[in-house]
C-alpha positions in Angstrom: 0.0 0.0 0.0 1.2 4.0 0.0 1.8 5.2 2.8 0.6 9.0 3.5 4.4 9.7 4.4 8.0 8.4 2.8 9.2 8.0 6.6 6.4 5.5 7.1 6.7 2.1 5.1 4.2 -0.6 4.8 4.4 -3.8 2.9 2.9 -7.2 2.6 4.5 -10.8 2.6 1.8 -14.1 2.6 0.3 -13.6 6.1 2.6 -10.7 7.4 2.0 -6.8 7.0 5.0 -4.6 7.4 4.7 -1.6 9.2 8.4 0.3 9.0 9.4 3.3 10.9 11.6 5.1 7.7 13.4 7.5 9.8 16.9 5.7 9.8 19.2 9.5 10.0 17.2 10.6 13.2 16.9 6.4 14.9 13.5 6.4 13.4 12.6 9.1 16.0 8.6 9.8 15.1 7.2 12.9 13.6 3.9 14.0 13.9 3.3 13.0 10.0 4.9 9.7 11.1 2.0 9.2 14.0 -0.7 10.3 12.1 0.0 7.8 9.3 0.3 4.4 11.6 -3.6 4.3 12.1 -4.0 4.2 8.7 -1.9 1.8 7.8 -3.3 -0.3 10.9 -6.1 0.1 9.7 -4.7 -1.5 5.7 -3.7 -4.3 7.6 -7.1 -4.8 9.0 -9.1 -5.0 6.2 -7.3 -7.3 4.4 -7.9 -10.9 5.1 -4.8 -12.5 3.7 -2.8 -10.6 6.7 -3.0 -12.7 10.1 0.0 -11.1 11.8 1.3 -7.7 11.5 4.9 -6.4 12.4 6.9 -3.7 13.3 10.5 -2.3 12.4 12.5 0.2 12.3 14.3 1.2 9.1 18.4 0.6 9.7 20.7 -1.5 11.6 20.8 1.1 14.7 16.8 1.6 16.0 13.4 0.5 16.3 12.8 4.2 17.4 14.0 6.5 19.4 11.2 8.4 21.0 9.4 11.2 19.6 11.5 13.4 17.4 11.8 15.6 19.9 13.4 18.6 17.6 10.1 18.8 16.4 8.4 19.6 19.7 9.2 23.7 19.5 7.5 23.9 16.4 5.0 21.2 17.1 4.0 22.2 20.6 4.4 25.7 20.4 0.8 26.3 21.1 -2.1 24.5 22.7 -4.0 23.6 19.8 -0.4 22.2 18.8 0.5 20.5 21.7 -3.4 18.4 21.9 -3.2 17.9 17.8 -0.1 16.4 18.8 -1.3 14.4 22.0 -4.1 13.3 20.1 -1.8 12.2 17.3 -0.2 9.8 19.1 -2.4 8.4 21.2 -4.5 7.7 18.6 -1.3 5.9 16.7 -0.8 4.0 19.9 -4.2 3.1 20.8 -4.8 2.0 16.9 -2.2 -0.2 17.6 -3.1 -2.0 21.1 -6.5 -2.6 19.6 -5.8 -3.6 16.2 -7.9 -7.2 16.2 -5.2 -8.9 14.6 -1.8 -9.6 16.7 0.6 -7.3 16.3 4.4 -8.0 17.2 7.6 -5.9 17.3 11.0 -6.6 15.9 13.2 -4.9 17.9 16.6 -4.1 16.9 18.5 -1.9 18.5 17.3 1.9 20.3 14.0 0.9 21.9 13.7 4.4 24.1 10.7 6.6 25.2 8.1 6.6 22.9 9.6 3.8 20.9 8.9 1.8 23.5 5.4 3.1 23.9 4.9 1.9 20.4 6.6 -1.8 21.4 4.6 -2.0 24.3 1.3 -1.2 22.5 2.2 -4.3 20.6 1.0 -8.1 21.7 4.5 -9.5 21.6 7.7 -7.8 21.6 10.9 -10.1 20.3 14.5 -8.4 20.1 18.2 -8.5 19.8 20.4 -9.1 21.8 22.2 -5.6 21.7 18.6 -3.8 21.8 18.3 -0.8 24.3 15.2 0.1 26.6 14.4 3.1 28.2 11.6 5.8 29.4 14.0 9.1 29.7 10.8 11.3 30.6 12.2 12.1 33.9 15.3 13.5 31.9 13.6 15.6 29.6 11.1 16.8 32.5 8.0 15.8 30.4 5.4 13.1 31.8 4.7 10.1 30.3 1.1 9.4 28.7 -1.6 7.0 31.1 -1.9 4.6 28.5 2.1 4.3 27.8 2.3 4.0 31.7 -0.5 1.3 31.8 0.6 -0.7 29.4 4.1 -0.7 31.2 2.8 -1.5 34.0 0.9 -4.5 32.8 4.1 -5.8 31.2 6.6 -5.5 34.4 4.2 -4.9 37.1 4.2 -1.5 39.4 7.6 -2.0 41.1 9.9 -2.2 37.6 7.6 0.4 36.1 8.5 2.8 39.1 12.4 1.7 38.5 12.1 2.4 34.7 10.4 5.8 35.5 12.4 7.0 38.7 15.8 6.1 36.9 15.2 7.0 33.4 18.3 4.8 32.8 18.6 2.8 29.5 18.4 -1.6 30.3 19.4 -4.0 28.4 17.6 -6.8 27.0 18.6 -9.4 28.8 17.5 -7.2 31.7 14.3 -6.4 29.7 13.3 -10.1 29.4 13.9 -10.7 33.2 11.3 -8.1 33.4 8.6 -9.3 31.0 9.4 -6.6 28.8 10.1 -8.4 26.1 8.9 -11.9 25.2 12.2 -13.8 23.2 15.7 -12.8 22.6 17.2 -13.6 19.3 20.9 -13.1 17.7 21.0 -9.9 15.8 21.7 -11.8 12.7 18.8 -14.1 13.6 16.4 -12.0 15.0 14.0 -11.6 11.1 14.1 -15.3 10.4 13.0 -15.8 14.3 10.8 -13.2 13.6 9.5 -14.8 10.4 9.2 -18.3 11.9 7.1 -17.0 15.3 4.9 -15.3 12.4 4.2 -18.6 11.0 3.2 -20.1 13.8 0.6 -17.2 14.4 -0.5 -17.5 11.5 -1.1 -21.0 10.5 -3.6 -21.1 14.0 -7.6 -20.2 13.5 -7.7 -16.6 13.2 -11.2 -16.4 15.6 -9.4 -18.3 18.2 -6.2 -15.8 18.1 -8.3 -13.3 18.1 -11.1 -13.7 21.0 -8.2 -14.5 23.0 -6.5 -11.1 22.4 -9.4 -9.4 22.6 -10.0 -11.6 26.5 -6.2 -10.9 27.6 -7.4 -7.1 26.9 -10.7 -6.8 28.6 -8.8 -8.1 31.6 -6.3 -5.6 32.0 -9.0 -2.5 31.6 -8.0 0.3 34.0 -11.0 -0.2 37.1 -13.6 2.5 37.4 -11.9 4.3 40.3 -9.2 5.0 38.3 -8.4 9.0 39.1 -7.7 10.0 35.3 -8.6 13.5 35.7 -5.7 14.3 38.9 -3.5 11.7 36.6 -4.1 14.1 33.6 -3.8 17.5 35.9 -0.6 16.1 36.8 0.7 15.0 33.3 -0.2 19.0 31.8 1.4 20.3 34.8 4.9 18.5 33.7 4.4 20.1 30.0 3.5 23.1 31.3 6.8 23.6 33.3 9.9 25.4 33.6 11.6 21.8 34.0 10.1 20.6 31.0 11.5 23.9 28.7 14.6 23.3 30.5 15.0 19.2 29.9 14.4 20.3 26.0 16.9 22.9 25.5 19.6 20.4 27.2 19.1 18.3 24.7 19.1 20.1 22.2 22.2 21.2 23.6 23.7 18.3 24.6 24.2 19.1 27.7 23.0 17.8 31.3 19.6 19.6 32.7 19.5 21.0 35.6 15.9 20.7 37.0 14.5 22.9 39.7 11.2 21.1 40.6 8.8 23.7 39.0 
């Protein structure tokens, strides 16, 4: 199919649809084009019968991605009507994802950081090198991670390595990932497509109605409950955008230098 945008690629082989994050000079970091194409390319794969699985990549040998392309956020979030076209953006791109009916699986190789690894944990199975790279460096940049990122993180490691990824903001490896429940399966670098390939197949060649009722089950059983305080949880989340730490955590890195936060 064409995608909307050259940095978004989507193919299809026999059972498997290809979603590929084309950003290879910047570690795939996504661009606000780049998050308002994956829902329709989701949404490709879903209409299409022949596809039982769908994947995805990042363009390269270095990333899956990187985070958000955070160079873009001055320009991007420069206003309110910026900063929720942008939040809608990709929560829509992530949500399109997580309830995609088919499963959806990504091939990590490599940079697996901030909202990369919203995008890998709004997939059903994550499978990755060796020398892949997790991380959630919101606490560096002073920004504050999204409720439905944070939820599904939470129902992959469970509240106490969610808090150790967030409090830290250091970067794990994957064999510390897997001892988490990050990730499902580990696979050579050179391996990791074929492996990839291979669990496909086995996906695939399984009743379709079946796979699917049972995703849609898992799912309904992790639904945040009704006391749930999403309001004060979004207060707090505006509040981190809205601050002097935040402008602060962006300039450094632009800079390349270390923040220096002051807690307001």
């Amino acid at each position: 199919m064409a995608s909307p945008t050259p940095k978004m690629i989507a193919t299809k082989d026999g059972a498997i649809g290809w979603m590929i994050f084309n950003n290879p000079d910047r570690l795939n970091a996504v661009s606000l084009d780049m998050w308002q194409a994956v829902p329709e390319i989701i949404a490709d794969f879903e209409n299409d019968p022949a596809i039982r699985v769908i994947v995805l990549k990042g363009a390269g040998e270095r990333a899956f991605v990187a985070g958000a392309d955070i160079s873009q956020f001055g320009e991007s979030r420069a206003s309110a009507d910026g900063i929720h076209t942008y939040e809608d953006a990709t929560e829509i791109a992530f949500e399109s994802i997580a309830e995609a009916t088919k499963p959806t699986i990504a091939m990590i190789d490599g940079y697996c950081i901030g909202g990369g690894l919203g995008i890998a944990l709004s997939c059903d199975i994550r499978l990755a090198a060796e020398g892949s790279t997790f991380g959630i460096p919101a606490a560096k940049l002073g920004l504050a991670y999204g409720v439905g990122g944070t939820t599904r993180l939470v129902h992959a490691v469970g509240p106490s390595f969610a808090k150790e990824i967030f409090f830290t903001a250091r970067r794990f490896t994957a064999q510390e990932a897997i001892a988490m429940g990050l990730i499902n399966r580990i696979a050579t670098r050179e391996a990791l497509e074929n492996f990839t390939r291979d669990y496909c197949s086995l996906v695939a060649e399984n009743a379709p109605l079946t796979v699917g009722t049972a995703k849609r089950v898992v799912d309904e059983l992790t639904k945040i409950p009704e006391n749930f305080e999403h309001e004060k949880c979004a207060e707090m989340i505006a509040r981190c955008f809205a601050s002097e730490d935040y402008a602060e955590g962006r300039a450094a890195f632009m800079e390349k230098r270390k923040p220096v936060f002051k807690g307001r």
